[in-house]
TORKOL-4160 file (C-alpha; in steps of 0.2 Angstrom, whole numbers, padded with zeros to 4 digits, m for minus):
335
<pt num="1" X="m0720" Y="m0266" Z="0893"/>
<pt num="2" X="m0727" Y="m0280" Z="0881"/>
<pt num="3" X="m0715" Y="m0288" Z="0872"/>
<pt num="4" X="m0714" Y="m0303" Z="0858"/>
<pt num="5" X="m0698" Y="m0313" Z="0856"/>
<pt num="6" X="m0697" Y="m0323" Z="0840"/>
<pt num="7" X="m0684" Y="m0336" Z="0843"/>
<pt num="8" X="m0686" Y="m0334" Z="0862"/>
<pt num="9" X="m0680" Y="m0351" Z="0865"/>
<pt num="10" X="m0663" Y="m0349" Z="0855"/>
<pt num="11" X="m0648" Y="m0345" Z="0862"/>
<pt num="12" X="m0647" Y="m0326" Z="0860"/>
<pt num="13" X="m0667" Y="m0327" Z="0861"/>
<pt num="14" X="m0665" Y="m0334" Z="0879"/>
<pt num="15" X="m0652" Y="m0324" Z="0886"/>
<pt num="16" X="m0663" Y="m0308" Z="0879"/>
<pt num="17" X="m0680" Y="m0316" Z="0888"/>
<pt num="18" X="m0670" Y="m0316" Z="0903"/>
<pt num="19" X="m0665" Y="m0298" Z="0904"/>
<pt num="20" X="m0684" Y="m0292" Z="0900"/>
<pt num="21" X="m0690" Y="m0302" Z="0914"/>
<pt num="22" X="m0677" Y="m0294" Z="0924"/>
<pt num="23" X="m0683" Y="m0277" Z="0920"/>
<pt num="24" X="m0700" Y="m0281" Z="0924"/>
<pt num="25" X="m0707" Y="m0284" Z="0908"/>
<pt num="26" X="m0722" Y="m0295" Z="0900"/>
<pt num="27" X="m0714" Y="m0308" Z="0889"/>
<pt num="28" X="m0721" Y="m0319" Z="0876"/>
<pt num="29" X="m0713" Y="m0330" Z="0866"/>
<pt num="30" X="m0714" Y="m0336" Z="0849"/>
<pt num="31" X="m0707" Y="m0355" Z="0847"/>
<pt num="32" X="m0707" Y="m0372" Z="0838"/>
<pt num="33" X="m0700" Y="m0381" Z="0853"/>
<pt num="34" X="m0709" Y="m0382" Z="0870"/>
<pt num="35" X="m0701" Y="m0372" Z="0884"/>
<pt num="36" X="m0709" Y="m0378" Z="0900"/>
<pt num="37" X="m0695" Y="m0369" Z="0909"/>
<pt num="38" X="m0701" Y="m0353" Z="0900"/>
<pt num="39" X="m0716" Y="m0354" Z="0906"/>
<pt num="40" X="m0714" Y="m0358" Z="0923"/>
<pt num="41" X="m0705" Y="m0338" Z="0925"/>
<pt num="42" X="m0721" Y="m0332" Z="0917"/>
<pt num="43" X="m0716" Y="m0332" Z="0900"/>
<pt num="44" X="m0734" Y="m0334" Z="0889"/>
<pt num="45" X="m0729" Y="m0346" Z="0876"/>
<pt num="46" X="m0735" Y="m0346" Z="0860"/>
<pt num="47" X="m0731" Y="m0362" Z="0849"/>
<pt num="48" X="m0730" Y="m0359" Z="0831"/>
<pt num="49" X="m0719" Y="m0360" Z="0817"/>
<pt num="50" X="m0715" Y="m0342" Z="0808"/>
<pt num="51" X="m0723" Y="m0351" Z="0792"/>
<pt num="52" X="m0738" Y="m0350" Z="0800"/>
<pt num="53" X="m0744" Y="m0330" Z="0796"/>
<pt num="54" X="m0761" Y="m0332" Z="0805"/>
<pt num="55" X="m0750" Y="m0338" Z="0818"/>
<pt num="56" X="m0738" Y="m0327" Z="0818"/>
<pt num="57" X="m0749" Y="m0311" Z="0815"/>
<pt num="58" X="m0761" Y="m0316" Z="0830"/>
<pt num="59" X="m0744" Y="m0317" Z="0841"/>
<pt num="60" X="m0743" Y="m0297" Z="0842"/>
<pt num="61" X="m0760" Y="m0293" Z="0848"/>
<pt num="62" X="m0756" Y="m0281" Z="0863"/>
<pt num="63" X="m0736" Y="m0281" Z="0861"/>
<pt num="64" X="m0729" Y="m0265" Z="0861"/>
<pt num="65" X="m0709" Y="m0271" Z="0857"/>
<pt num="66" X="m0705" Y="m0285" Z="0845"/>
<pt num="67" X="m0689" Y="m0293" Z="0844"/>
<pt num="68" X="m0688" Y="m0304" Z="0829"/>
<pt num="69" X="m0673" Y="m0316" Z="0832"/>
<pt num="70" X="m0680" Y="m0333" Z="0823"/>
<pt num="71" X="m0674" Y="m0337" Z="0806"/>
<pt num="72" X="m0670" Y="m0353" Z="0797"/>
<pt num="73" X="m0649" Y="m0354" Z="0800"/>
<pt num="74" X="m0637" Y="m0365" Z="0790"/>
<pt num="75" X="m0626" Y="m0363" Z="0774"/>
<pt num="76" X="m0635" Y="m0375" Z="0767"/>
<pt num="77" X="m0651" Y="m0381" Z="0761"/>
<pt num="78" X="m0665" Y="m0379" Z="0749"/>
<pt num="79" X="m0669" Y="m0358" Z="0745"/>
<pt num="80" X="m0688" Y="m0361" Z="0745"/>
<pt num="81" X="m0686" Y="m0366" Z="0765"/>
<pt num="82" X="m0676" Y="m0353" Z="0768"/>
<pt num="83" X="m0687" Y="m0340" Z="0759"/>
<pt num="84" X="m0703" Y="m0350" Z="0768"/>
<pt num="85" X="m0695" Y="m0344" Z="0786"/>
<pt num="86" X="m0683" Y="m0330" Z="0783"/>
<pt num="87" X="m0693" Y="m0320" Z="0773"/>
<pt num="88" X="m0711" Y="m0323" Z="0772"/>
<pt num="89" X="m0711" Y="m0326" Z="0790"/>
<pt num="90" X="m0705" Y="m0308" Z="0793"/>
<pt num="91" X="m0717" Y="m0302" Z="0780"/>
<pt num="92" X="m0730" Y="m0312" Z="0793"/>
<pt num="93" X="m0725" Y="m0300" Z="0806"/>
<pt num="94" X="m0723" Y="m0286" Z="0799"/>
<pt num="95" X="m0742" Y="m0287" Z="0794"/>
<pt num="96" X="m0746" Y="m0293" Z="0811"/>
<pt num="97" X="m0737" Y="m0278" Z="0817"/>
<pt num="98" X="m0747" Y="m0267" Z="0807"/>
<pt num="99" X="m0764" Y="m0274" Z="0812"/>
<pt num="100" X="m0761" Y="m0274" Z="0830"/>
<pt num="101" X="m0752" Y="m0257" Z="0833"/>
<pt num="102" X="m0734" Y="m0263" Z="0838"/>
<pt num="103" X="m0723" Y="m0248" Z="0837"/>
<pt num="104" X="m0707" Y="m0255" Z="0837"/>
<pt num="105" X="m0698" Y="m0269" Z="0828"/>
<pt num="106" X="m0683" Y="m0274" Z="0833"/>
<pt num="107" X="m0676" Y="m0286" Z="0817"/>
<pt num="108" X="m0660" Y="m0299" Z="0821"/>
<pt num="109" X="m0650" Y="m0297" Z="0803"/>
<pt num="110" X="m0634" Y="m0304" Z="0800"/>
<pt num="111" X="m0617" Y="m0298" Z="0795"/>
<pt num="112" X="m0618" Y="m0310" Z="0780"/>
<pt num="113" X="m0632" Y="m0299" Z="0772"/>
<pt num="114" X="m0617" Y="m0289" Z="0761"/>
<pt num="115" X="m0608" Y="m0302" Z="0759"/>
<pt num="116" X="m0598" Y="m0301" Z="0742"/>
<pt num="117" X="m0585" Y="m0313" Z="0742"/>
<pt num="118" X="m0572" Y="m0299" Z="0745"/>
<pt num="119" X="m0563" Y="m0297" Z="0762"/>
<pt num="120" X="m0572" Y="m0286" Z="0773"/>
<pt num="121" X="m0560" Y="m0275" Z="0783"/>
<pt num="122" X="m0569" Y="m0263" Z="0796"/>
<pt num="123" X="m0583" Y="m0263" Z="0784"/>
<pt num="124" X="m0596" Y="m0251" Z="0789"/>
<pt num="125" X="m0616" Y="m0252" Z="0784"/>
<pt num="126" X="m0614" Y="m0241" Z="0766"/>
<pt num="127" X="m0611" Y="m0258" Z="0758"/>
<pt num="128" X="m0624" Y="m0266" Z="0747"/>
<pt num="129" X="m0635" Y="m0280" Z="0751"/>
<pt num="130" X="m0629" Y="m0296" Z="0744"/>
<pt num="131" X="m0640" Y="m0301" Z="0728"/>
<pt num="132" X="m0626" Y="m0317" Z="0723"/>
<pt num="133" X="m0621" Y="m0329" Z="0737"/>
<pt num="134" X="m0618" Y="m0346" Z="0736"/>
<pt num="135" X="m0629" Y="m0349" Z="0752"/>
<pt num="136" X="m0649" Y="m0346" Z="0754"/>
<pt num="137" X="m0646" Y="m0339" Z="0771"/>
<pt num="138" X="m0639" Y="m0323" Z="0766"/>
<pt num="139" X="m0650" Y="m0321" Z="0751"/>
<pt num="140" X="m0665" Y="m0322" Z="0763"/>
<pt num="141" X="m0659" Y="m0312" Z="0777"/>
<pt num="142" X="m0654" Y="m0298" Z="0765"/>
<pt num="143" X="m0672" Y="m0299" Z="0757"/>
<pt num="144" X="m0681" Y="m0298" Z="0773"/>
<pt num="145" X="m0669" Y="m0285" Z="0781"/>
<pt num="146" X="m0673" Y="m0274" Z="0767"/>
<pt num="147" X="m0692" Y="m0276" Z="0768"/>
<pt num="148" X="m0690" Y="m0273" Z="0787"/>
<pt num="149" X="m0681" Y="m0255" Z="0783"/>
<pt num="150" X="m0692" Y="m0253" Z="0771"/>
<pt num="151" X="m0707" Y="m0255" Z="0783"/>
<pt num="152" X="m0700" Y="m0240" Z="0795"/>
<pt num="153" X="m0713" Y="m0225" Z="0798"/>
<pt num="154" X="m0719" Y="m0216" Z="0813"/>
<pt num="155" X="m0734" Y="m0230" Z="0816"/>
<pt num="156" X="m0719" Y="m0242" Z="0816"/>
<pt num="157" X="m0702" Y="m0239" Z="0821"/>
<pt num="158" X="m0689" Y="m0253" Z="0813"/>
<pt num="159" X="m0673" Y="m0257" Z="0816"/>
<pt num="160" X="m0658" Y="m0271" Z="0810"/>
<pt num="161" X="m0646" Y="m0277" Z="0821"/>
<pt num="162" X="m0634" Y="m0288" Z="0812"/>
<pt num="163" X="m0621" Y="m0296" Z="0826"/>
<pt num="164" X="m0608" Y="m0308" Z="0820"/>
<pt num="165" X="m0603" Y="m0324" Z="0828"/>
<pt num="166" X="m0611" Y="m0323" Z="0844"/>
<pt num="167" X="m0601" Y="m0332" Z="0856"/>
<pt num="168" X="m0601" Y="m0338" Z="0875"/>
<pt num="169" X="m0607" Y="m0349" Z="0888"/>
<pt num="170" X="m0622" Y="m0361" Z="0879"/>
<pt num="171" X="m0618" Y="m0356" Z="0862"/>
<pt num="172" X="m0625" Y="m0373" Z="0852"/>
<pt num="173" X="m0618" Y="m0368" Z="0836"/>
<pt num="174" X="m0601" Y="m0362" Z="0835"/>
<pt num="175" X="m0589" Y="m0366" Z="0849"/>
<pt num="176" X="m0597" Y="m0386" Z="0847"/>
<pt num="177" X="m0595" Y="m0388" Z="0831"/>
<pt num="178" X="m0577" Y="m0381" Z="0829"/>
<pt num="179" X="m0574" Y="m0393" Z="0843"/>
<pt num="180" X="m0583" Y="m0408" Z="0836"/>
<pt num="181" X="m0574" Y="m0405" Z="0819"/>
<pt num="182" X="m0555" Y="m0404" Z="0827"/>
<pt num="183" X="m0559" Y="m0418" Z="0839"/>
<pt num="184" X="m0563" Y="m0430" Z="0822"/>
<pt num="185" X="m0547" Y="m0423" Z="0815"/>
<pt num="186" X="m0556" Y="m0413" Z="0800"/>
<pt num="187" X="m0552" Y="m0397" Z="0806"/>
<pt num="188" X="m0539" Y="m0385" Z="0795"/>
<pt num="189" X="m0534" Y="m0370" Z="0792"/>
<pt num="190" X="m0541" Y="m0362" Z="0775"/>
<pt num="191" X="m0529" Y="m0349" Z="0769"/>
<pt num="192" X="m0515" Y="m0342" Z="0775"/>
<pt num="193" X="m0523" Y="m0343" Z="0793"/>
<pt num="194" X="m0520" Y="m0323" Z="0794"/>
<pt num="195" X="m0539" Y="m0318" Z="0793"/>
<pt num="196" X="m0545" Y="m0306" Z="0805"/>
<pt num="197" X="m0565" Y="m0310" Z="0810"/>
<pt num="198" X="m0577" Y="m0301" Z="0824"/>
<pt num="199" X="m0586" Y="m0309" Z="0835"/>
<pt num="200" X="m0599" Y="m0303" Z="0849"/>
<pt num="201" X="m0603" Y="m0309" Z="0866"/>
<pt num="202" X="m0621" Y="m0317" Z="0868"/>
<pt num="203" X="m0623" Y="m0303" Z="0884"/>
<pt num="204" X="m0618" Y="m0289" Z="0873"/>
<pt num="205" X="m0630" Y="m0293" Z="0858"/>
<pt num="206" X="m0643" Y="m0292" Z="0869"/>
<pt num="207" X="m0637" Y="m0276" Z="0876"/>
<pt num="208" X="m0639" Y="m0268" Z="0858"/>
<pt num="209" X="m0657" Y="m0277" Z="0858"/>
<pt num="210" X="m0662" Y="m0267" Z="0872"/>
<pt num="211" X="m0651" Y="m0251" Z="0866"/>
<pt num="212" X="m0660" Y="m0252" Z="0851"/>
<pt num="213" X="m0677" Y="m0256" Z="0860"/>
<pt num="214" X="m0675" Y="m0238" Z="0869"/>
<pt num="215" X="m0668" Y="m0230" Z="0857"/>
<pt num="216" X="m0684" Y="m0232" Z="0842"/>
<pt num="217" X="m0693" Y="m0226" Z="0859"/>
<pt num="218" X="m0688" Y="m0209" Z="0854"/>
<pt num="219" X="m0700" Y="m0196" Z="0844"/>
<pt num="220" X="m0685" Y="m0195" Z="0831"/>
<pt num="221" X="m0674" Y="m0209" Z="0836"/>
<pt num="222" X="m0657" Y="m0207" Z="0825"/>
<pt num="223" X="m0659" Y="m0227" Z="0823"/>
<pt num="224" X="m0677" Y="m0229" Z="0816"/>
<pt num="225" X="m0676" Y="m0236" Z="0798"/>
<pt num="226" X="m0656" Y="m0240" Z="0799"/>
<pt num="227" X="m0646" Y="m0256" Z="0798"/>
<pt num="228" X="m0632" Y="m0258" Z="0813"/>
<pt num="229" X="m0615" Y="m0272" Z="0814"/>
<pt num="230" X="m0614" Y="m0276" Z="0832"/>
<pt num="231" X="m0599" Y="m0284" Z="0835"/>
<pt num="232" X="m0585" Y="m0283" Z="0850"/>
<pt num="233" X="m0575" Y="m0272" Z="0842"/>
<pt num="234" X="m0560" Y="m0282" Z="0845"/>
<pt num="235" X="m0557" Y="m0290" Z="0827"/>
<pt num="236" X="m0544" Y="m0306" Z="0831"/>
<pt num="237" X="m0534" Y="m0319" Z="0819"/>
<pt num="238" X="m0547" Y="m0332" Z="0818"/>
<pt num="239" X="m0534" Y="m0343" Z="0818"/>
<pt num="240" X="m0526" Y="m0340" Z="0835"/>
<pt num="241" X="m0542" Y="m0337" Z="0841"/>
<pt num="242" X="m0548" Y="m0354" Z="0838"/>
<pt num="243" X="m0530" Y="m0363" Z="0845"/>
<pt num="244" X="m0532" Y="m0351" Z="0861"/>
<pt num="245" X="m0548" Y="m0360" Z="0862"/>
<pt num="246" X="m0542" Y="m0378" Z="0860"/>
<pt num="247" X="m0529" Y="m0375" Z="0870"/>
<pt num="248" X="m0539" Y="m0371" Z="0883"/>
<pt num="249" X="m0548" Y="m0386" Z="0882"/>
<pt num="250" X="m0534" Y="m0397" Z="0881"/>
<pt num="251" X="m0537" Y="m0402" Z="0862"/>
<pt num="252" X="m0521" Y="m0400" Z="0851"/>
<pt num="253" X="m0519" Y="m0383" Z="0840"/>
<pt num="254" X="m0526" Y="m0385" Z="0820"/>
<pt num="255" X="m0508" Y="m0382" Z="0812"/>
<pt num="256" X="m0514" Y="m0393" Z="0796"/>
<pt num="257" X="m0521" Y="m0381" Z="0781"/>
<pt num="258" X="m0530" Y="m0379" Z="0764"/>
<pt num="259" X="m0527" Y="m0366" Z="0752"/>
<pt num="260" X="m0543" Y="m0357" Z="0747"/>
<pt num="261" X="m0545" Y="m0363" Z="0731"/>
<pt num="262" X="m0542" Y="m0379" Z="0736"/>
<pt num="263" X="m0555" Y="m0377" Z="0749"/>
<pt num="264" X="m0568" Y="m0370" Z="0736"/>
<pt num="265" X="m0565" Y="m0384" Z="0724"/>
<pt num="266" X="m0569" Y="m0395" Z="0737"/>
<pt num="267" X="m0584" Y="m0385" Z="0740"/>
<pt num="268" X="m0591" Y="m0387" Z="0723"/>
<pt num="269" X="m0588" Y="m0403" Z="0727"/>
<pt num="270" X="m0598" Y="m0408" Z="0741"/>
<pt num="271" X="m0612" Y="m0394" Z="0734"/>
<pt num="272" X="m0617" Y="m0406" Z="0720"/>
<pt num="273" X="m0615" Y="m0423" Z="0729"/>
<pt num="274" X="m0627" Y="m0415" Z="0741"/>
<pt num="275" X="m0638" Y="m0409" Z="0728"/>
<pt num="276" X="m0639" Y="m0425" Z="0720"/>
<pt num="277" X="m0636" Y="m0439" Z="0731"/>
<pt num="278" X="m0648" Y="m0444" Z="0746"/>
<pt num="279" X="m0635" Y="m0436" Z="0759"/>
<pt num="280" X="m0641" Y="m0431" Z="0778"/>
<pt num="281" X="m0636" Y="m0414" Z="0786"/>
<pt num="282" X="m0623" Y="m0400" Z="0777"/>
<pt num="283" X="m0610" Y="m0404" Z="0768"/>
<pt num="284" X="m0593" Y="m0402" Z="0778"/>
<pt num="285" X="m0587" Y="m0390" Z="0766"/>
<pt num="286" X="m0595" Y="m0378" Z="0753"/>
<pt num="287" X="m0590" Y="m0359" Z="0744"/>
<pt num="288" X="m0596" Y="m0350" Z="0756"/>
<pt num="289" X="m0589" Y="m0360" Z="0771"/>
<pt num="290" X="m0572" Y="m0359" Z="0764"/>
<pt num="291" X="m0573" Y="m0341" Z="0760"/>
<pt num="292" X="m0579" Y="m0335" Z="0779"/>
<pt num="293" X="m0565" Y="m0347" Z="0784"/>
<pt num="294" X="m0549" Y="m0339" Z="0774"/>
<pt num="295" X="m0557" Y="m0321" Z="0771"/>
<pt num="296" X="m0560" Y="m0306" Z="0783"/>
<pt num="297" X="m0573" Y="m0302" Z="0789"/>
<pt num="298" X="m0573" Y="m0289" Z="0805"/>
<pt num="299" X="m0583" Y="m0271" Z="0803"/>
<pt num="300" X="m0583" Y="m0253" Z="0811"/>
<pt num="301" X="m0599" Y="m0251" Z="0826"/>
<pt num="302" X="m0595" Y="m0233" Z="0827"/>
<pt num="303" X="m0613" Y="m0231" Z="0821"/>
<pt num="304" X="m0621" Y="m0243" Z="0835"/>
<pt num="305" X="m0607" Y="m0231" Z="0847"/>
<pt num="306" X="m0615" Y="m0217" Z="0842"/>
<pt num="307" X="m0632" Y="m0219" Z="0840"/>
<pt num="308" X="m0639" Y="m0234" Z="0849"/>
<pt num="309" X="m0625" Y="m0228" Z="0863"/>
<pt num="310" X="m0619" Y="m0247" Z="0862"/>
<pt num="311" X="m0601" Y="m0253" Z="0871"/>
<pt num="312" X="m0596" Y="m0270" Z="0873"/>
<pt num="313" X="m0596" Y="m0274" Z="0893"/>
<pt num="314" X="m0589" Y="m0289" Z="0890"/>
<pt num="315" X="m0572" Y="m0292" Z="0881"/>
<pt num="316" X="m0565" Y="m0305" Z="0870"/>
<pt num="317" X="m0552" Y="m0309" Z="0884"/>
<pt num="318" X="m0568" Y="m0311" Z="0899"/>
<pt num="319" X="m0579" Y="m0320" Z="0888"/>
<pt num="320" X="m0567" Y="m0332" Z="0879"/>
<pt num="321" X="m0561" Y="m0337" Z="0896"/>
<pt num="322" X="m0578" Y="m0340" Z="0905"/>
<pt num="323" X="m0579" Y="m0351" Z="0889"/>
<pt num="324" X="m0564" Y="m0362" Z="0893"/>
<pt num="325" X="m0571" Y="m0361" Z="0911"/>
<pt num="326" X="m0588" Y="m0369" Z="0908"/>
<pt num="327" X="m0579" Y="m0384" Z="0898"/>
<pt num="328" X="m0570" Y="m0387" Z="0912"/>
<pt num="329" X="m0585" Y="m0388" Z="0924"/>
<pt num="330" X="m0586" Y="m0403" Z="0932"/>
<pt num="331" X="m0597" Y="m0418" Z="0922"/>
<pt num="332" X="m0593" Y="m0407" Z="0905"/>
<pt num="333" X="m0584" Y="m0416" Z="0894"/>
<pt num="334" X="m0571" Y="m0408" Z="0885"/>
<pt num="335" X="m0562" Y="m0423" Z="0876"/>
């Protein structure tokens, strides 16, 4: 099978090129960065930003299966570059898809698309698409989600995954900069520290990538057109889970906190120093930040059971303890 990976050099993008590779397939990615090491597995690589449509649209000549995991990631920044990427990009390839003949699109989402600033307890994929967020990423991911359903018919089989917190071995994101922020002391709990989250193992999103991939495969796949949250299904206190972590690694538990308001004020804030002022990178704090942080947020995957025939191979317990393990490594340093 011809497939396209968007992203393919990411961390869930990678982990995904692997698995294709095992099963044999042709594998071209789309990228801003270089991948020598790609390439060198046979990988065709295709250098180009998803602002570029031509680009982007050329890319899915002869593909049969595109997994579109690039975006523009942050909870900050301006909207128009968030909407450049997120959602004209997308709109690039589904127009690329079209004029090529690609018959499935398999779209990486994110839980934060219904976000409402309510706690999320087994929420489930009835709920809205945000339309008011205090972060462009959301906003964006919602509006190109939406135009990827939307897009669905029987020349083109769609799909949205939407998995939360991926975690595990090479995660760049999380793990790193929970650490980063506890080892400079500016880690604290916001709330009462009784929030439940989901997370999900990098190796089981990208089993629901490929249960997804098979499943729009089908004459009348039950999946075709349909969002799905893809988590572990093993909601935790995000608190403990984090202190497990540390722990682990030998770093001190976070037992200094923040109420929620305090930690929106704060937000507020930081939002309009940033705004205003000629400050580099994102703003140690902001709304949404401090909501994800004190709210839940974890959700029911019985639809991803029961129609893309998903279970997590790999528990919270397994994968947060390879995590330790590979800090531990020799020549990683972990203080």
């Amino acid at each position: 099978m011809n497939t396209l990976v968007t992203g393919g050099t990411g961390f869930l993008g990678r982990r995904l090129v692997a698995r294709l590779l095992a099963a044999g397939d042709s594998v071209t990615v789309l990228g801003r960065t270089p991948a020598p090491d790609l390439e060198a597995q046979g990988v065709r690589f295709i250098r180009a930003s998803l602002d570029d449509a031509a680009a982007v649209s050329a890319a899915c000549a002869g593909i049969e299966t595109v997994f579109h995991t690039a975006a523009k990631v942050g909870v900050w920044g301006r909207y128009d570059d968030f909407f450049r990427t997120n959602v004209l990009g997308t709109r690039a390839l589904l127009e690329g898809c079209r004029a090529h003949g690609v018959q499935r699109l398999i779209y990486t989402s994110t839980p934060s698309v219904v976000y409402n600033g309510q706690p999320l307890a087994n929420a489930n994929e009835s709920l809205p698409l945000t339309t008011v967020c205090p972060s462009p990423y959301p906003l964006t991911k919602a509006l190109a989600e939406h135009e990827v359903l939307t897009a669905n018919s029987a020349a083109l089989r769609t799909i949205a995954l939407r998995p939360h917190l991926i975690f595990g071995v090479g995660d760049p994101h999380l793990v790193p900069r929970v650490l980063a922020r506890a080892r400079a002391g500016r880690l604290r709990i916001v709330g009462s520290g009784q929030n439940r989250v989901d997370l999900v193992h990098v190796e089981n999103a990208v089993d629901a990538h490929l249960l997804a991939d098979q499943s729009l495969a089908q004459e009348l796949s039950p999946a075709a057109g349909r969002p799905f949250f893809i988590t572990n299904g093993e909601p935790v206190l995000l608190w403990d889970w984090i202190n497990r972590l540390l722990r682990g690694l030998g770093q001190p538990s976070v037992t200094k906190s923040i109420s929620l308001r305090s930690a929106s004020n704060l937000g507020t804030v930081c939002e309009q120093a940033w705004k205003f002022l000629p400050l580099k990178g994102e703003p140690p704090m902001t709304r949404f930040i401090a909501t994800e942080l004190a709210k839940d947020h974890w959700f029911d995957i019985s639809a991803a059971r029961q129609d893309l025939g998903y279970a997590p191979r790999i528990s919270m317990a397994a994968g947060t303890a390879e995590l330790v393990a590979s800090y531990q490594s020799p020549g990683r340093r972990t203080s």
